[in-house]
N, C-alpha and C positions, 0 to 999 in steps of 0.2 A: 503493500500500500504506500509505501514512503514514495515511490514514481510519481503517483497520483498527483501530485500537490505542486501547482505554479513555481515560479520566482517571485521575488516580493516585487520589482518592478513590474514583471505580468501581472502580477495580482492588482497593482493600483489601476493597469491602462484596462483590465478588465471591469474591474467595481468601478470604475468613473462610465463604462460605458454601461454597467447597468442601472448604474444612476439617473443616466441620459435616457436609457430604452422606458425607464419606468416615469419619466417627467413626459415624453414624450404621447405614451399612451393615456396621461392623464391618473393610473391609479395602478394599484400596486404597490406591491411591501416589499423590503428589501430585510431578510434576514441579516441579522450580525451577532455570531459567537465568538468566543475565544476560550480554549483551555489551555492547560501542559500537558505539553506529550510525554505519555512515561510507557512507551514500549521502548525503549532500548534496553539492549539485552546484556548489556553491560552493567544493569544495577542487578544487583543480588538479591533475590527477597530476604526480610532481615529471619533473624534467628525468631523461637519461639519468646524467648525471656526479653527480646529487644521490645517485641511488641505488648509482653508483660510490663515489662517498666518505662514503657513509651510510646503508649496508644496511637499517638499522632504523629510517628515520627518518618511518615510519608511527605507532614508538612515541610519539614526541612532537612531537605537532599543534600547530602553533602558538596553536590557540584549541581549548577544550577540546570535547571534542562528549559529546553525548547518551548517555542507554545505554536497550537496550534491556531488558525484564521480561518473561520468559513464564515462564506456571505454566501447565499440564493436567495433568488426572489420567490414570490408567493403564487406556484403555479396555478392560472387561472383556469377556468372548465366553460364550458356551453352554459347559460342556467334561463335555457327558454323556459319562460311561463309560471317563473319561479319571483318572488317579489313583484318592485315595483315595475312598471312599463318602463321599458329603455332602459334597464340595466343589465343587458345582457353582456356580455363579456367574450371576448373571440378567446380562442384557445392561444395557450401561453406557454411554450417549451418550459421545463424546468431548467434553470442556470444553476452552478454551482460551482463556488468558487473554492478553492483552499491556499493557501501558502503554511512554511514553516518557518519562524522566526528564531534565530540562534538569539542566546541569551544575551551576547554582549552586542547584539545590532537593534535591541528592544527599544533602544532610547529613540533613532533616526527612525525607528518603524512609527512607531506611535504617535511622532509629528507628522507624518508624511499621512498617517491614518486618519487622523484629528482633521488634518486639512480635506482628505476625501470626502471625511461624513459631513463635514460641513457644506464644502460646494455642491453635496446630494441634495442635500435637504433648502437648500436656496430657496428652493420654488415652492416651498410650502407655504398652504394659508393658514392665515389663524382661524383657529378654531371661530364657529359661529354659538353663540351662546343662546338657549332658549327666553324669551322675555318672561316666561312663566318662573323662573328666578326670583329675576329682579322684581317681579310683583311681588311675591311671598315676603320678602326681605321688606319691605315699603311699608308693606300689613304687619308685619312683625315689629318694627320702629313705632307704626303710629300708638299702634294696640294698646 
C-alpha cells in the first residue's frame, strides 16, 4: 500500500484542483483527515510488562513517524424524485487523495496545507440565518 500515496507537491496541485472541481459545480464536500502511520515494521511490538507499566506508550515512539493525508470528495449519486425539485445531482466519480509526510518536513507541509484549505474555501457563503431566531430572542428581551 505505501505505492499508493502521491508526492506532497502532487498532492497540493491535486486538492487545489479539487477544490476548483467542487467550487465549480456549485456543491460538494471535500473530505480532510490526517493520522500517523504506524505500519513500519521496524517498530517492535513492546513486551507484555511495557504495556503493564505503560498503557499508552504507543503515545510516545521513540522516533517520530510519518502521518498520513487523505482528502476525497463526497461522491455524489442520481437522486431523481427524491427531495426538493431541482436538486438533482449528476453522478460524481469518487477522488481520492493520499500523501505521506516524513516527520521533519511537517512544519513546510502544514503551511503549504493551511494555504490550500484556505484558497478552497474562498468561495464560501455565509451561512443564511433563519429570522424565526431573531424573533424568539426579541420575545425573550421584551417578556
Amino acid at each position: 500500500m505505501p505505492g499508493d500515496h502521491m508526492s506532497n507537491d502532487e498532492f497540493f496541485t491535486q486538492l487545489t484542483n479539487l477544490f476548483e472541481h467542487n467550487r465549480k459545480k456549485g456543491h460538494g464536500t471535500v473530505y480532510l483527515t490526517q493520522k500517523r502511520l504506524t505500519y513500519d515494521t521496524g517498530i517492535t511490538p513492546p513486551s507484555p510488562t511495557k504495556v503493564l507499566d505503560d498503557p499508552l506508550w504507543d503515545t510516545h515512539p521513540e522516533n517520530p513517524l510519518p502521518v498520513l493525508v487523505h482528502a476525497a470528495n463526497n461522491k455524489s449519486s442520481k437522486r431523481e424524485g427524491k427531495g426538493k425539485p431541482g436538486n438533482e445531482r449528476e453522478n460524481v466519480e469518487k477522488i481520492k487523495l493520499s500523501t505521506v509526510v516524513q516527520p521533519d518536513k511537517l512544519d513546510a507541509f502544514y503551511v503549504r496545507y493551511a494555504e490550500a484549505c484556505k484558497a478552497g474555501m474562498g468561495g464560501l457563503k455565509k451561512r443564511e440565518r433563519k429570522k424565526k431566531k431573531k424573533d424568539k430572542k426579541k420575545k425573550k428581551t421584551e417578556g
